[in-house]
C-alpha positions as semicolon CSV with decimal commas, in nm:
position;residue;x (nm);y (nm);z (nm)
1;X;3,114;-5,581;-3,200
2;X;2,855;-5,651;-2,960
3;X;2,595;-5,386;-2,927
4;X;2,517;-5,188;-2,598
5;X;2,188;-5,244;-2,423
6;X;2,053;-4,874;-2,369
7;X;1,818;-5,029;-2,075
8;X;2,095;-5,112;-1,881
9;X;2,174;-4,681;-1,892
10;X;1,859;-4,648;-1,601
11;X;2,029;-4,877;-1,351
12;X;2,420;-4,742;-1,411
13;X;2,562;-4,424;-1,218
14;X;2,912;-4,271;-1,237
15;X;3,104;-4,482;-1,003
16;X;3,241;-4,125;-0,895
17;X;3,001;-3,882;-0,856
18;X;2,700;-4,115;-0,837
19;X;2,543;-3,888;-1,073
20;X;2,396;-3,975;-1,437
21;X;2,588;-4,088;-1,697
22;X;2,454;-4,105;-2,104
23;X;2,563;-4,320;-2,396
24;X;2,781;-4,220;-2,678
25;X;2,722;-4,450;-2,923
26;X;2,989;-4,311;-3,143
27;X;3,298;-4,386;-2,938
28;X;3,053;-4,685;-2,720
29;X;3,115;-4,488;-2,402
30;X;2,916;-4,357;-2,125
31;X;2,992;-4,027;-2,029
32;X;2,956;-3,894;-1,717
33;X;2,978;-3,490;-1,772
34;X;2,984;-3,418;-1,408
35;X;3,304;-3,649;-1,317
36;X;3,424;-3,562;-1,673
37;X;3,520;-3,924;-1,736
38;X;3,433;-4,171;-2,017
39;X;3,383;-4,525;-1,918
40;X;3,425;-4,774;-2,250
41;X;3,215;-5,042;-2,310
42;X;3,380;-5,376;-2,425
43;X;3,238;-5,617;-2,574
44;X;2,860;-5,493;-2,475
45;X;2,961;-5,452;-2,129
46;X;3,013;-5,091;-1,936
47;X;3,385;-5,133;-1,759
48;X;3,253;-4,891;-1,493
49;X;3,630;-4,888;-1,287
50;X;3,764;-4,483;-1,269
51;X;4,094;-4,628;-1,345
52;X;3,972;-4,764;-1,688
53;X;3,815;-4,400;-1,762
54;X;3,900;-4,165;-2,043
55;X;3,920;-3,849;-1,888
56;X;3,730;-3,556;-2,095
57;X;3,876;-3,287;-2,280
């Protein structure tokens, strides 16, 4: 598993809301609360399409 760059979390924004998102490191995620979506990182690299989102319980 490739790891996630936490840098990279200062230039991404929910593709949604434009708002902030954080990293869950756990489930290698970032969660926007606001939009209540998770967007899943593969392979080290934040898949940042709505359509590809988890939505949050």
């Amino acid at each position: 598993m490739t790891v996630f760059d936490g840098r990279m979390l200062e230039a991404l924004i929910c593709p949604q809301t434009q708002g902030p998102l954080s990293y869950d490191a756990q489930t290698q995620e970032l969660i926007s609360k606001r939009a209540g979506l998770a967007f899943p990182i593969r392979d080290g690299i934040p898949v940042m399409l709505v359509d590809e989102a988890r939505k949050l319980d």
